[in-house]
N, C-alpha and C positions, 0 to 999 in steps of 0.2 A: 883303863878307862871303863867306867859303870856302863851296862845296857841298860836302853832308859827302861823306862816305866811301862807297867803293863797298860796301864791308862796314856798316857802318851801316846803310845803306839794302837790302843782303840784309836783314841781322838785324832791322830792321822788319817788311820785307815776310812773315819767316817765321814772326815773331811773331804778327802780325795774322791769317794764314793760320791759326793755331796757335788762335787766339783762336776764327774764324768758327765753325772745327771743332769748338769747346767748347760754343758759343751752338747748335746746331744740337744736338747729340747732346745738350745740357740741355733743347730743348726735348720736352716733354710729348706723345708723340702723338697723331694722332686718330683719333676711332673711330666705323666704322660696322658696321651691321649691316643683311643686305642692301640697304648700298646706302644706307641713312638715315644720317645723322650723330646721333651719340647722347652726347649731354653728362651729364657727371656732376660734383658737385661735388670730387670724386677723380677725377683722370685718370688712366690708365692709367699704368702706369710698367715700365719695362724694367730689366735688370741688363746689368751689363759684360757676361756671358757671352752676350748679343745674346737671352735672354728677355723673350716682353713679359707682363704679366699687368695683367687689364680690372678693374674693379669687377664686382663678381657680379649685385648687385641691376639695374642698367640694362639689360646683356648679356643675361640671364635674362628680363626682363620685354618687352625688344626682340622676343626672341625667340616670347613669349607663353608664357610659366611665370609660375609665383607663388612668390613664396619667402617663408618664414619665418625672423626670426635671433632665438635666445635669448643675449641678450648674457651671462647670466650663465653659461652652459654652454659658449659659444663654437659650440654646434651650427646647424645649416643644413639645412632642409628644404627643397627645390626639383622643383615638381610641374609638370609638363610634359605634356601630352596625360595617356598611361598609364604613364609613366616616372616612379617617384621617386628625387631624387637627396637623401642624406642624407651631409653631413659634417661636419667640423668644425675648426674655425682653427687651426693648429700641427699637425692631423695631415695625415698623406701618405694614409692610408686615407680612403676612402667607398665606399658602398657604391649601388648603382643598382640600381632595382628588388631587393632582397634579395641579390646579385649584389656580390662585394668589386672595389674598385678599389684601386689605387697608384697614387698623382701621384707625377711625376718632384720636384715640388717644393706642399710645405705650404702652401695655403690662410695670407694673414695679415691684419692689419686694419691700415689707415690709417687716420686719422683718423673713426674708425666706420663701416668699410667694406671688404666684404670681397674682397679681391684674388684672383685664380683666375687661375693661369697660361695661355695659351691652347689650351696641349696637353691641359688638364685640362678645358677647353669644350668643345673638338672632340672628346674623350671620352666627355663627361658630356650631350651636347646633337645628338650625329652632324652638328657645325657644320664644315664647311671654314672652315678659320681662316690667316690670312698677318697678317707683319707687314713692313712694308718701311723698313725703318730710312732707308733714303736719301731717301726722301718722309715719315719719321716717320705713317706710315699701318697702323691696323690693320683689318683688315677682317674680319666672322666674318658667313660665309652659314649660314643655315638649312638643312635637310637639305631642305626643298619647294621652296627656292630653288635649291638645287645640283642637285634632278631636275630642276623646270623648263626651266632653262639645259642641262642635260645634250639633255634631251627637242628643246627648239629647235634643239641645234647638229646633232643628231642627222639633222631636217627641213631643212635648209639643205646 
């Protein structure tokens, strides 16, 4: 029996290569907050343009807020220490503490849940927020977490 082709056996290898890299960018992130892993029956999910966006209610409640959702209005109350954050699904505005905001991108719901871009947490929540596509990793620290860490690196 002939061993195929040199070509053959590129266009495998470049297919397969072609394939991992689909399997990997289709996988689902994961996510922590300071540092806990925090599961949601909705995983976070990302766009081509390399945005990632969390479920609101898990990130939110990680974080120690409370939220409110009125499915019939699409609205979102989210109470945080002294901070209210009020918006709503398909708009770009909300507004914090009385105080108007612009998301780069509209709040939306998957499968009853509401998705919040990460730029719009770290906005909405004073959370340092990363995502690292190459490790499918999101991470969104707390604002007490980010002084802490700041305060320690500070004494070392």
């Amino acid at each position: 029996m002939p061993l195929p082709s040199r070509n053959l056996v590129l266009a495998t290898m470049l297919i397969a290569t072609i394939a991992s890299v689909m399997m990997m960018a289709a996988q689902a992130p994961s996510l922590h907050v300071d540092g806990v892993s925090v599961s949601s029956d909705v995983p976070p999910v990302t766009s081509v343009k390399g945005e990632a966006f969390v479920p609101l209610r898990p990130v939110a409640e990680a974080l120690g807020a409370e939220m409110s959702y009125d499915r019939k209005s699409g609205s979102i109350d989210v109470s945080h220490g002294r901070d209210r954050l009020h918006l709503r699904v398909g708009d770009k505005s909300a507004t914090l503490n009385g105080n108007k905001l612009t998301f780069k991108s509209a709040p939306f719901a998957v499968r009853g849940r509401v998705m919040l871009s990460l730029g719009a947490v770290r906005r909405a929540f004073g959370s340092k927020v990363s995502y690292d596509p190459a490790r499918a990793k999101i991470d969104v620290m707390s604002p007490e977490m980010v002084e802490a860490g700041a305060q320690q690196d500070a004494s070392q």
